[in-house]
Rosetta silent file (secondary structure, phi, psi, omega in degrees, C-alpha in Angstrom):
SEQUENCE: XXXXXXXXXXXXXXXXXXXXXXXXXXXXXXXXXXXXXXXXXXXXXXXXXXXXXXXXXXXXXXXXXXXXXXXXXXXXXXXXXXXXXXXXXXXXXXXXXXXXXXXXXXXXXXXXXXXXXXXXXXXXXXXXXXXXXXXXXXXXXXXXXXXXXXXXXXXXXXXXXXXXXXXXXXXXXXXXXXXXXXXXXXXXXXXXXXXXXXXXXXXXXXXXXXXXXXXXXXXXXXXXXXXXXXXXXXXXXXXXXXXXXXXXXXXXXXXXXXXXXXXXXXXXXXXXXXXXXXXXXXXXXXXXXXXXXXXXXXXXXXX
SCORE:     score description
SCORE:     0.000 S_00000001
   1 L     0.000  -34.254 -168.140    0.000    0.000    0.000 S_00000001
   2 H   -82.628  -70.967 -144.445    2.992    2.466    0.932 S_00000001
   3 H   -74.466  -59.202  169.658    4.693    1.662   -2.381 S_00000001
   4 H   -25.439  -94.434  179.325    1.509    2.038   -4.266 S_00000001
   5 H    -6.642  -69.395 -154.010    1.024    5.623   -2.517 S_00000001
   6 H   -68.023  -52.134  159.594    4.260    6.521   -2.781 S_00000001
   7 H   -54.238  -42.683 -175.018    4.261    6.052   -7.005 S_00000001
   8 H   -85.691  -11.541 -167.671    1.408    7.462   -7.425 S_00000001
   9 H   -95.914  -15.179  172.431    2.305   10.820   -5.289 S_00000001
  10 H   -80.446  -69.176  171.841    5.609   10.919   -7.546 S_00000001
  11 H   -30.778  -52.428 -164.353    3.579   10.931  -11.014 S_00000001
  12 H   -51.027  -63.984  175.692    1.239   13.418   -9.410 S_00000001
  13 H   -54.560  -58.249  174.267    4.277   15.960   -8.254 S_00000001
  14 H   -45.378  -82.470  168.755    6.211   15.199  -11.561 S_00000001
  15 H    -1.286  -60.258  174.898    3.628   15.708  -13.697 S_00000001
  16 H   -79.535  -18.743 -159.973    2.274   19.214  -11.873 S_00000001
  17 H   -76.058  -54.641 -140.787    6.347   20.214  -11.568 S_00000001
  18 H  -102.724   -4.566 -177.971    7.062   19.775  -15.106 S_00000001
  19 H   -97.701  -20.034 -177.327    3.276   20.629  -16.957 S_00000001
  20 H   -87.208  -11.269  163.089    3.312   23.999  -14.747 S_00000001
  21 H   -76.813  -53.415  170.285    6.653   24.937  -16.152 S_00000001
  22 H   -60.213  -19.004  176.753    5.797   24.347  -19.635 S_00000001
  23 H   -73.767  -26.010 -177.937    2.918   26.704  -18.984 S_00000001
  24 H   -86.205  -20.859  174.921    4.989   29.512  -17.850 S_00000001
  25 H   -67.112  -38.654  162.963    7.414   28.779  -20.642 S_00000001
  26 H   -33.045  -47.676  175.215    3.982   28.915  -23.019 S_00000001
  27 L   -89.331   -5.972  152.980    3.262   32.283  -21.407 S_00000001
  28 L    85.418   -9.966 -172.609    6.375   33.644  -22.095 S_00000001
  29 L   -66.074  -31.973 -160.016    6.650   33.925  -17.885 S_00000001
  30 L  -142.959  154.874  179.944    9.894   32.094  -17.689 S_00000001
  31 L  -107.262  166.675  150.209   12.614   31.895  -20.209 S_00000001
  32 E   -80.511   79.703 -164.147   14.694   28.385  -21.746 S_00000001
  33 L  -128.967 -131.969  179.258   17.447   28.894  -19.813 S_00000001
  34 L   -96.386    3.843  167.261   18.446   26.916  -16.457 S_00000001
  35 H   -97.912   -5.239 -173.636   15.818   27.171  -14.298 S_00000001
  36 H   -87.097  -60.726 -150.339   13.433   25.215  -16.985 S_00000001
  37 H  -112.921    7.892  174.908   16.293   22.895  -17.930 S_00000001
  38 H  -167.284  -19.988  122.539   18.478   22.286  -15.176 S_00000001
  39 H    -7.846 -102.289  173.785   16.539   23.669  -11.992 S_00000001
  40 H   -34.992  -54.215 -164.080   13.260   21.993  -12.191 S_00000001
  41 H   -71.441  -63.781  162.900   14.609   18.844  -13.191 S_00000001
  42 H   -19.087  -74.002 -154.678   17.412   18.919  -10.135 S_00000001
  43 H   -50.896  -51.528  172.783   14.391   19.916   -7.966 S_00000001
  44 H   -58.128  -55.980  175.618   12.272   16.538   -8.947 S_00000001
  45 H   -63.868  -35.671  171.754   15.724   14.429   -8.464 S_00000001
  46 H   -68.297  -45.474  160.792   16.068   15.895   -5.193 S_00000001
  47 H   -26.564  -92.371 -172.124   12.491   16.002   -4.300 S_00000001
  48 H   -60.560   -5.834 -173.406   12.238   12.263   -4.964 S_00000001
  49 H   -62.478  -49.040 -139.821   16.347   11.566   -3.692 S_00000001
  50 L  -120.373   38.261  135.469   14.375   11.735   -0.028 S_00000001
  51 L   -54.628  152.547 -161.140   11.458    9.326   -0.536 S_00000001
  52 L   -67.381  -51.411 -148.489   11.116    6.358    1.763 S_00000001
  53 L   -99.069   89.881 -142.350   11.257    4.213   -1.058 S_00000001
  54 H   -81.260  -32.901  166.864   13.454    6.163   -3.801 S_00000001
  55 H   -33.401  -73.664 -178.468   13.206    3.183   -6.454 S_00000001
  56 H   -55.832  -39.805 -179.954    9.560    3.181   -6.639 S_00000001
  57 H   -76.168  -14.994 -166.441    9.513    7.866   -7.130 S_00000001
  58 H   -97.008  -21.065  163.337   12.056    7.361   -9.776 S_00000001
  59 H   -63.632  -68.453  158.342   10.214    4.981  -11.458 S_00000001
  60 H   -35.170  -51.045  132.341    7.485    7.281  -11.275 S_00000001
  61 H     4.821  -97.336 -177.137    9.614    9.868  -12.464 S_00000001
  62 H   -36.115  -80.484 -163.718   10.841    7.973  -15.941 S_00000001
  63 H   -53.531  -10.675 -164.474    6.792    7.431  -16.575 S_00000001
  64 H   -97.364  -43.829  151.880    5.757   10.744  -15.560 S_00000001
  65 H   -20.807  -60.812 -166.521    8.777   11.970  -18.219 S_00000001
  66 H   -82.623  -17.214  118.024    7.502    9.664  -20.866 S_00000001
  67 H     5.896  -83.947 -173.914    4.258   10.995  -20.244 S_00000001
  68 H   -79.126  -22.312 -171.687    4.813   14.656  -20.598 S_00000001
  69 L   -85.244  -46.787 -172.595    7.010   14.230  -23.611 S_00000001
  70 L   -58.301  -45.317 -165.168    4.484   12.372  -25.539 S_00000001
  71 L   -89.712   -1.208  173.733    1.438   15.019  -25.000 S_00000001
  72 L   -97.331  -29.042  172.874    3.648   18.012  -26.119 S_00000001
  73 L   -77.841   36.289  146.814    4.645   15.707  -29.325 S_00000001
  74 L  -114.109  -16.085 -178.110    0.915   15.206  -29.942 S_00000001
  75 L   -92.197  -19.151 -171.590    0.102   18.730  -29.042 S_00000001
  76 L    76.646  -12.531  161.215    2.663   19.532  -31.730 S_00000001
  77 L   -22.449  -55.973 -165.622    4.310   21.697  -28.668 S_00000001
  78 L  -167.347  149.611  149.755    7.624   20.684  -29.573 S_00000001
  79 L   -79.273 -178.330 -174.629    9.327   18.415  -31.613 S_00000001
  80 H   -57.276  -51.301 -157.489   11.443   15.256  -31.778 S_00000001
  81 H   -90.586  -28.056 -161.248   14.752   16.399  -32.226 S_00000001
  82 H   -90.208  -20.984 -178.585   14.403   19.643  -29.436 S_00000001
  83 H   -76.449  -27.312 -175.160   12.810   16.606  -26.822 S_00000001
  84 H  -104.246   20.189 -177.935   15.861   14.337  -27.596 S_00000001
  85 H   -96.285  -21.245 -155.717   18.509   17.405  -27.596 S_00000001
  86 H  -115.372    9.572  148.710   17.411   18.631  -24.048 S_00000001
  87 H   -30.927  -70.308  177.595   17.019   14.747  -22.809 S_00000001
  88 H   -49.327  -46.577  171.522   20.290   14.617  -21.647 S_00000001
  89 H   -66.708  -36.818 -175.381   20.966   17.747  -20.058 S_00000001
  90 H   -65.744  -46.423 -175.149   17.006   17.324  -18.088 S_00000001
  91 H   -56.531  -62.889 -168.944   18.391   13.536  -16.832 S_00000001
  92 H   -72.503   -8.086  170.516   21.557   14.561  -15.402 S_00000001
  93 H   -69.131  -43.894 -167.621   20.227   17.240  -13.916 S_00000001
  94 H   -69.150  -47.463 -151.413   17.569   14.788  -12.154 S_00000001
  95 H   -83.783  -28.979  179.025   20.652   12.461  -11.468 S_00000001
  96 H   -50.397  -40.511  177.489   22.455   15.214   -9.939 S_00000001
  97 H   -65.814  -40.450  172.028   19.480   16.415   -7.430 S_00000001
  98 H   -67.722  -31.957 -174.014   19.481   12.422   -6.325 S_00000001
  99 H   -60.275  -53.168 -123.504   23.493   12.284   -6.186 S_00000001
 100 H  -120.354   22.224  168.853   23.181   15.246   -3.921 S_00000001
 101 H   -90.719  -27.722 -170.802   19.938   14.493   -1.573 S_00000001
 102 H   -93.802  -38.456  172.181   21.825   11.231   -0.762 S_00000001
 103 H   -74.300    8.195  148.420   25.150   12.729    0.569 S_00000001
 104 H   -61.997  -34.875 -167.047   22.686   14.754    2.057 S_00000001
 105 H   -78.862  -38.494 -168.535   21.352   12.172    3.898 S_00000001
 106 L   -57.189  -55.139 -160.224   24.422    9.970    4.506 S_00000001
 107 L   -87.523    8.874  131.495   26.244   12.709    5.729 S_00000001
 108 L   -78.027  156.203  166.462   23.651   14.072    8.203 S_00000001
 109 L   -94.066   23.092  160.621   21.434   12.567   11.415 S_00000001
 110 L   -95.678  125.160  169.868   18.103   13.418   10.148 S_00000001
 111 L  -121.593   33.859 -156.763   16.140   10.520    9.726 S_00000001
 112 L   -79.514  172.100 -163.706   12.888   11.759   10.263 S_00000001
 113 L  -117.429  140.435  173.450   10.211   10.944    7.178 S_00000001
 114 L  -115.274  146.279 -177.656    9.236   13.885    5.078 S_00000001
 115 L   -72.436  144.666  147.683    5.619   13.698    3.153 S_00000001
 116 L   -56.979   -6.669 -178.300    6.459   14.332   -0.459 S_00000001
 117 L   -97.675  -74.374 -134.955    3.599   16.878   -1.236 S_00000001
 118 L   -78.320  -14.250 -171.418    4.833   19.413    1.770 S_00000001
 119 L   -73.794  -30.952 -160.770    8.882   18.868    0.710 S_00000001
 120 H   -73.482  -20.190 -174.809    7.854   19.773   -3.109 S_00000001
 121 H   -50.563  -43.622 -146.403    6.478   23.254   -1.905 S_00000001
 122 H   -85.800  -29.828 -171.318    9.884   25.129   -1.046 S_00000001
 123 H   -71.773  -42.609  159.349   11.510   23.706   -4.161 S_00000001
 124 L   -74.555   24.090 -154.701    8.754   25.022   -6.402 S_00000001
 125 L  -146.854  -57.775 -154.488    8.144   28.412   -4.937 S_00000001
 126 L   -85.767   12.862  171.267   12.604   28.629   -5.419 S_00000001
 127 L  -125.443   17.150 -173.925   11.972   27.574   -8.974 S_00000001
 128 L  -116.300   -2.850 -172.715    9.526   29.977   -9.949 S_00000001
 129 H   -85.717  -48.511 -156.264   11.653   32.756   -8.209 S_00000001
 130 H   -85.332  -16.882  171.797   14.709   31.940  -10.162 S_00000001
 131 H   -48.963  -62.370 -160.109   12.415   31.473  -13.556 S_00000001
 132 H   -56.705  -24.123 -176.791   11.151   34.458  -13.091 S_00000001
 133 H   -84.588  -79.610  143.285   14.530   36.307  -12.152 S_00000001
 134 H    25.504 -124.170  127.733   15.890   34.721  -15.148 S_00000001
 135 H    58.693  -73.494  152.056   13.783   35.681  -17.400 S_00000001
 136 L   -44.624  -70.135  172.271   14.564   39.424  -16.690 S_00000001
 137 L   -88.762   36.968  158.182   18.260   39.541  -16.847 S_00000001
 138 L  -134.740   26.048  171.945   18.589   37.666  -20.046 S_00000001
 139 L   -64.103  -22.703 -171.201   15.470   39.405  -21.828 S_00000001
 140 L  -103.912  -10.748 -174.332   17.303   41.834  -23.531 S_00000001
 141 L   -71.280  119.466  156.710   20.677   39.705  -24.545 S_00000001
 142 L  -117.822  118.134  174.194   20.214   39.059  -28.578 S_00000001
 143 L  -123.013  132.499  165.951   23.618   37.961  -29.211 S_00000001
 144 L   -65.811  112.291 -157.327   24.022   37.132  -32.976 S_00000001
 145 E  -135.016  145.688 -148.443   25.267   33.745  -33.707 S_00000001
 146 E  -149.206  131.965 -172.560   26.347   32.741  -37.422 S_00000001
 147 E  -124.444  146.324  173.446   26.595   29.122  -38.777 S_00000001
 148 E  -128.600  139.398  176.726   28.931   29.055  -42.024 S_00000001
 149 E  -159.994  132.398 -145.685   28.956   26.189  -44.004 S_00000001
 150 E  -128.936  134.288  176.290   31.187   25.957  -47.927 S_00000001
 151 L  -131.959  164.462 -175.780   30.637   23.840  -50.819 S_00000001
 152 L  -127.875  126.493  174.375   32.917   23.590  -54.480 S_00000001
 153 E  -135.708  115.571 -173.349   30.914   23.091  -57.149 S_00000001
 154 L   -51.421   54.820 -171.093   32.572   22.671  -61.000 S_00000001
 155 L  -143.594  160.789  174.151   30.096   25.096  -62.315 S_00000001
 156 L   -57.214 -168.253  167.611   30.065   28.738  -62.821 S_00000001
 157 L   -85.995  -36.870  169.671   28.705   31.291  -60.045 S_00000001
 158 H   -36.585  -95.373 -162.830   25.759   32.255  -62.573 S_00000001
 159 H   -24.679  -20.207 -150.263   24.685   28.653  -62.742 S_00000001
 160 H   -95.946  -61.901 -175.352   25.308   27.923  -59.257 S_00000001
 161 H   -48.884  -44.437 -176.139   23.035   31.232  -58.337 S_00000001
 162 H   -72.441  -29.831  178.029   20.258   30.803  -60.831 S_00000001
 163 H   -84.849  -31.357  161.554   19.883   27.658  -59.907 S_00000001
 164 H   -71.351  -51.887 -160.114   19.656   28.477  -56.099 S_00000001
 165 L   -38.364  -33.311 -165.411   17.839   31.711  -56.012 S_00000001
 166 L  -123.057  174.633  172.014   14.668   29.732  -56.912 S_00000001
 167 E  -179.387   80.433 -162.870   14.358   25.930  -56.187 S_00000001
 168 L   -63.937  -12.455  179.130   10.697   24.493  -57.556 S_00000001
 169 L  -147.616   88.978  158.015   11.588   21.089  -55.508 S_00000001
 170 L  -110.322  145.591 -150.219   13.754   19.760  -53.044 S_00000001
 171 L  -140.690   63.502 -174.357   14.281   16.067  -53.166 S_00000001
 172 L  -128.915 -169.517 -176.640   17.945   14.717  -52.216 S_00000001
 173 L   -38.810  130.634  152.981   19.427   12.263  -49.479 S_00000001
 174 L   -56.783  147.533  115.662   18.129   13.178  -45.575 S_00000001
 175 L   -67.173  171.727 -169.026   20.790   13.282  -42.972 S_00000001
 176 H   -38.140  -35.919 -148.016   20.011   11.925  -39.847 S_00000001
 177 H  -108.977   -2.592  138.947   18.614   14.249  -37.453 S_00000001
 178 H   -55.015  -60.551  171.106   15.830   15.190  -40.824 S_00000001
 179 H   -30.111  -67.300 -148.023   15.144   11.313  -40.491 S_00000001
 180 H   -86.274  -73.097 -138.406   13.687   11.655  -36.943 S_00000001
 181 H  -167.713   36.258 -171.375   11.619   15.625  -36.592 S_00000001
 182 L   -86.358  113.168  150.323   14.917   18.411  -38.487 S_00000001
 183 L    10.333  126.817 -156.769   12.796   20.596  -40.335 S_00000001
 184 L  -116.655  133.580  162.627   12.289   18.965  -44.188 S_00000001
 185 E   -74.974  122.748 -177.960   12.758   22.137  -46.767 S_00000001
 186 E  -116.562  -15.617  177.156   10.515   21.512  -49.777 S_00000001
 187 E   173.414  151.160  172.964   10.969   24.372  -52.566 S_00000001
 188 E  -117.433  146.909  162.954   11.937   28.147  -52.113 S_00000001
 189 E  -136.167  170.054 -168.194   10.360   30.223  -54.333 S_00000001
 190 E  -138.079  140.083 -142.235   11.380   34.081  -55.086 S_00000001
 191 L  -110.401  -38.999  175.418    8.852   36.522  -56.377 S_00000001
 192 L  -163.857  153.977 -158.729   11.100   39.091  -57.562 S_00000001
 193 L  -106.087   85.389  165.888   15.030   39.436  -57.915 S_00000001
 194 L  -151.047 -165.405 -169.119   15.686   42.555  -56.838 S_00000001
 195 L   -89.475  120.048  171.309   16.434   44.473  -53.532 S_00000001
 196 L   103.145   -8.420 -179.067   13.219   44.092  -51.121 S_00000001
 197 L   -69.412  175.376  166.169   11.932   41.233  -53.242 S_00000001
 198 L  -117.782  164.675 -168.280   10.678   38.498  -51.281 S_00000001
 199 E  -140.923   96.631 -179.254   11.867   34.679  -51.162 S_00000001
 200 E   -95.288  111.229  176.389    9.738   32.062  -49.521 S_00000001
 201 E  -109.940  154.282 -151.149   10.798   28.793  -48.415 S_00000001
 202 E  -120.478  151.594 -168.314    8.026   26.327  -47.756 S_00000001
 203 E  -141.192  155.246  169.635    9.048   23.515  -44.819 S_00000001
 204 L   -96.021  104.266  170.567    6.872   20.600  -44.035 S_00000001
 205 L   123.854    8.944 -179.317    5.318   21.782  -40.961 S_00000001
 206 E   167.706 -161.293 -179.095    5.998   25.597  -41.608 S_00000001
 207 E  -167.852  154.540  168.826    7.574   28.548  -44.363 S_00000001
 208 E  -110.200   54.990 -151.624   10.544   31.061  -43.843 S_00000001
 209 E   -89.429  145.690 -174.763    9.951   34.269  -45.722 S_00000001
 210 E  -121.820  150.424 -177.544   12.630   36.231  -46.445 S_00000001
 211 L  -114.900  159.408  171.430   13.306   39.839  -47.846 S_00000001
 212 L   -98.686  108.957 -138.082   16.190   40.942  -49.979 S_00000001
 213 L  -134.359    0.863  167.546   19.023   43.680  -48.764 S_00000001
 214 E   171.403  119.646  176.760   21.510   43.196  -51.065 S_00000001
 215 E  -147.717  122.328 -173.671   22.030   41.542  -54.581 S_00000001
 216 E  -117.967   92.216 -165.512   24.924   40.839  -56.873 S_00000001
 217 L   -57.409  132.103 -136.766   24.172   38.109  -59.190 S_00000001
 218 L    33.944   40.881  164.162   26.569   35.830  -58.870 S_00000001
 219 L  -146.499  -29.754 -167.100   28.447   37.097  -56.074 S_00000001
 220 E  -151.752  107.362  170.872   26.427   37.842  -53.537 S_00000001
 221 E  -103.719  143.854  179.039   22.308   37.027  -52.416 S_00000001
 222 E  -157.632  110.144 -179.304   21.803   38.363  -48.780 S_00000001
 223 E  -138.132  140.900  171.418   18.427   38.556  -47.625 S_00000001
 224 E   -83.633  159.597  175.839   16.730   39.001  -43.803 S_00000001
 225 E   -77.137  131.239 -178.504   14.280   37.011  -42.275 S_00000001
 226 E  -103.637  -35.611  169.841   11.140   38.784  -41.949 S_00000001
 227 E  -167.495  142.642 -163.306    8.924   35.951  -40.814 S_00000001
 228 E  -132.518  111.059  166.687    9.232   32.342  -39.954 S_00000001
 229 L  -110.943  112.218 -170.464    6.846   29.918  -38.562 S_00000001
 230 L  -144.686  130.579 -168.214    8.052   26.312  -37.429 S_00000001
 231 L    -4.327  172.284  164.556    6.927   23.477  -35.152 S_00000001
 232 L    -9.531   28.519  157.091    8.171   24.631  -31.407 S_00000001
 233 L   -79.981   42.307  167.838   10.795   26.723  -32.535 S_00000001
 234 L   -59.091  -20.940 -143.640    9.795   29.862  -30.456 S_00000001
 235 L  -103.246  -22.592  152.664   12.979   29.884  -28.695 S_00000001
 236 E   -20.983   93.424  165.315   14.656   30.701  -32.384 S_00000001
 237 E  -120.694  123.537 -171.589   14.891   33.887  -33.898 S_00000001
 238 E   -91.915  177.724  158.647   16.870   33.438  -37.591 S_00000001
 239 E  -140.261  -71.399  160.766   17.807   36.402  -39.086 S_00000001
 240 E  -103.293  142.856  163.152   19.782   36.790  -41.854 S_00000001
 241 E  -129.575  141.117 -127.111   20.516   33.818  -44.889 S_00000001
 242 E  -138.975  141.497  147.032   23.529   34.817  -46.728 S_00000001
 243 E  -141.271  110.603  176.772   24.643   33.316  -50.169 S_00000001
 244 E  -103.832  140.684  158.554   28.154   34.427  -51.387 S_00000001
 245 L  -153.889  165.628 -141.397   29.879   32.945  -54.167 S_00000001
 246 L  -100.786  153.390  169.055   33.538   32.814  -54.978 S_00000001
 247 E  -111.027  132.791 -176.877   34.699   32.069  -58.839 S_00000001
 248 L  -118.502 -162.092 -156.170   38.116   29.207  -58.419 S_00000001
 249 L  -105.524  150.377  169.471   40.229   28.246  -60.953 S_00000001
 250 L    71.088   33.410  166.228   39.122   25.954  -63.903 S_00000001
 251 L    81.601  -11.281 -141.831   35.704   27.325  -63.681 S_00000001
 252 L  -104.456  161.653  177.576   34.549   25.819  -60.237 S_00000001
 253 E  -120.092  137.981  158.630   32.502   28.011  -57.722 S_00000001
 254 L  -143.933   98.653 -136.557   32.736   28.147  -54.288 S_00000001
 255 L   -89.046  148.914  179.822   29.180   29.035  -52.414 S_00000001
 256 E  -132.555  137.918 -173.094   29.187   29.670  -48.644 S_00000001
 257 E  -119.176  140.031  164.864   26.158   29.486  -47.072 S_00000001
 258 E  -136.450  146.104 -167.415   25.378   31.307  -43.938 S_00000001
 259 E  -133.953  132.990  161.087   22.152   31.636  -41.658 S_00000001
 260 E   -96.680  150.217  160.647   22.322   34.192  -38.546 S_00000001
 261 E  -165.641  179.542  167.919   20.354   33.931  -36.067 S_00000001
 262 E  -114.580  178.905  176.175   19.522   34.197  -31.744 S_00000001
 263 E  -161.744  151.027 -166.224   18.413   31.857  -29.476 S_00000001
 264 L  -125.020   29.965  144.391   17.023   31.770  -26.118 S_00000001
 265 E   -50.293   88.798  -84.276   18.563   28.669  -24.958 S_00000001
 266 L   174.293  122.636  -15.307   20.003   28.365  -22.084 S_00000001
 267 L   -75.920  136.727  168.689   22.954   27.128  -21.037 S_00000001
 268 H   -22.878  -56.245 -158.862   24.773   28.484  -24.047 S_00000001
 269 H   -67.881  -15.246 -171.774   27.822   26.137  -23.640 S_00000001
 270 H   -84.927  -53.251  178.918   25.200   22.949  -23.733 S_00000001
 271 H   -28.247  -74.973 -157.724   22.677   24.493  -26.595 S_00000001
 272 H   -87.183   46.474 -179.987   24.876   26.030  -29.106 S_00000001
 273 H  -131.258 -105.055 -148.274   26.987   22.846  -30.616 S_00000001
 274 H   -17.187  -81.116 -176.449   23.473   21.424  -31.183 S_00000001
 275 H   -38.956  -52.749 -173.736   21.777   24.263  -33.120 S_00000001
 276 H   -27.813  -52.017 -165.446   25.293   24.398  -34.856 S_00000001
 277 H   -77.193  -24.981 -158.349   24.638   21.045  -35.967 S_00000001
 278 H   -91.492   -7.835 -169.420   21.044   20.948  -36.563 S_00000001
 279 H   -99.932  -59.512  154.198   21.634   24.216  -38.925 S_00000001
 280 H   -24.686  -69.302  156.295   24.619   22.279  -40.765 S_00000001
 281 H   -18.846  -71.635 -173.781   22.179   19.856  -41.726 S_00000001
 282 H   -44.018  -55.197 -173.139   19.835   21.933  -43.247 S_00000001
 283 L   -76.448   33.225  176.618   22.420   23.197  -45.375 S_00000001
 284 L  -142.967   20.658  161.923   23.910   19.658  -46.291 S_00000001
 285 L  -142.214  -31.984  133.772   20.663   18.689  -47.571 S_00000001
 286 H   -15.505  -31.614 -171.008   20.394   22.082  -49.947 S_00000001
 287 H   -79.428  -52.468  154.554   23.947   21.424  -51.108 S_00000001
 288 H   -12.659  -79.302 -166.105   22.671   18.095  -51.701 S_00000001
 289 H   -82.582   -2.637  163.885   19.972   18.965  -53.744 S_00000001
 290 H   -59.392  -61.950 -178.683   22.098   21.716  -55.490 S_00000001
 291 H   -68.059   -6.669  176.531   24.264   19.183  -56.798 S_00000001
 292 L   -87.445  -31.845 -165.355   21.443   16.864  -58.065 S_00000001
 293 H   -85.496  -47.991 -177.708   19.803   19.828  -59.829 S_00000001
 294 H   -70.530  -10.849  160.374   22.540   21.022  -61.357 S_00000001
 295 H   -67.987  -18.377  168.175   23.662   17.448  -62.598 S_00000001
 296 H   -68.444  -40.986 -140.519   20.553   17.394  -63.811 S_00000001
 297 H  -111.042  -67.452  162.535   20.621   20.500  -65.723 S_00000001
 298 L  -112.122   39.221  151.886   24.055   20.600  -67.170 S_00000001
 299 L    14.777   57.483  174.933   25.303   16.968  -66.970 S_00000001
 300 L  -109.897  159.002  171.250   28.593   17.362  -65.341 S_00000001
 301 L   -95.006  123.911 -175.550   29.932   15.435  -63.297 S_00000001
 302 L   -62.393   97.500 -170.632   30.108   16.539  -59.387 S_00000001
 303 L  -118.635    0.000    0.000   33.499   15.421  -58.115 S_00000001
């Protein structure tokens, strides 16, 4: 009967800890920084570190986890790839808060039994302090962050630009992290090529539109984002997407692609080597389909 209890009072507290967060993150009340993503989750591993029976809350735990994850990917909340980027960091956070209620315990004489509903109070009322302080001093940080990524292609820079600028299909190899929930790109199309035109790329699950600030055909397309909408990507702000390209020797081009953007991730040092990567992608399945269209088109070979 105690074990029973004791499971079902973990689900209950997980559940409200971690559905009452996502609401204030919903509401814009709290930011994604570290009291969402490395707080809370500490708070639940400690929380449950000083249960009679700590097996049975942690269990509870995992299911209440598996749970919560499920109804924001059915809610369309969030996707696949940002629930299995911020796994890791949300676990170890949980295993630290158990690591560091049991050398609490070891290394103290209290052995008295605490209810789990009145211990979960102090921990939630300190994680809604520190959201909330949070929240404030990093509202105003936009720090600009720039992914570059360079391809050689044996073709001129016209060709390589006329053939980007517009792009009625794209249809080449995924990489991986497209396989499970990366954004899928499906066709850009551009309305008019001149400064201020606009450029729309269509996404499965969303569009980017973009304006144009500065165009040298074949040397340089550079246009900002004006408006983007995509699955759970709130925390996102893109900015600029950049296409320069370089004339080599023996004809060959060599286009650099770059997308700016901010993010309101939090902590930096875990976050931005992800987006890095997840941005890399994108552009390794454009290069991709660059090099199919243009093999298609002029029936060279891509070496």
């Amino acid at each position: 009967m105690i074990r029973k209890k004791e499971f079902i009072f973990s689900i209950i507290i997980c559940l409200t800890f971690l559905s009452l967060g996502f609401m204030l993150l919903h509401y814009e009340l709290i930011g994604y920084g570290y009291s969402f993503f490395v707080f809370l989750p500490f708070a639940l591993g400690y929380i449950l570190g000083k249960s009679t029976i700590k097996t049975i809350s942690l269990w509870g735990l995992i299911i209440s986890l598996v749970i919560f994850f499920t109804l924001l990917l059915a809610g369309g909340l969030e996707g696949m790839i940002c629930i299995l980027m911020a796994m890791p960091l949300i676990i170890g956070a949980i295993a630290l808060g158990v690591l560091v209620k049991y050398l609490f315990k070891k290394y103290s004489n209290n052995t008295k039994k605490e209810n789990l509903t009145k211990s979960s109070i102090l921990p939630f009322c300190l994680f809604l302090i520190f959201g909330f302080v949070e929240k404030k001093s990093v509202e105003n940080e936009h720090n600009i962050i720039e992914v570059k990524s360079e391809i050689i292609l044996p073709y001129s820079p016209m060709k390589v630009y006329n053939m980007i600028k517009s792009v009625d299909t794209l249809d080449a190899e995924k990489p991986f992290l497209m396989k499970l929930d990366l954004p899928i790109p499906q066709k850009c199309i551009l309305e008019e090529e001149k400064i201020g035109g606009i450029r729309t790329c269509y996404f499965e699950g969303g569009q980017i539109v973009e304006k144009i600030t500065e165009l040298e055909k074949g040397k340089i397309l550079k246009m900002d984002v004006i408006d983007y909408q995509l699955t759970g990507r709130k925390w996102l702000g893109f900015k600029e997407a950049i296409y320069l390209f370089d004339e080599l020797e023996d004809g060959q081009t060599k286009m650099t692609r770059i997308t700016t953007y901010t993010s309101e991730l939090y902590p930096r040092l875990y976050w931005q080597p992800l987006e890095k990567i997840g941005i890399e992608q994108e552009h390794d399945y454009v290069f991709k389909n660059l090099e199919k269209d243009l093999k298609s088109e002029f029936g060279k070979k891509i070496e």
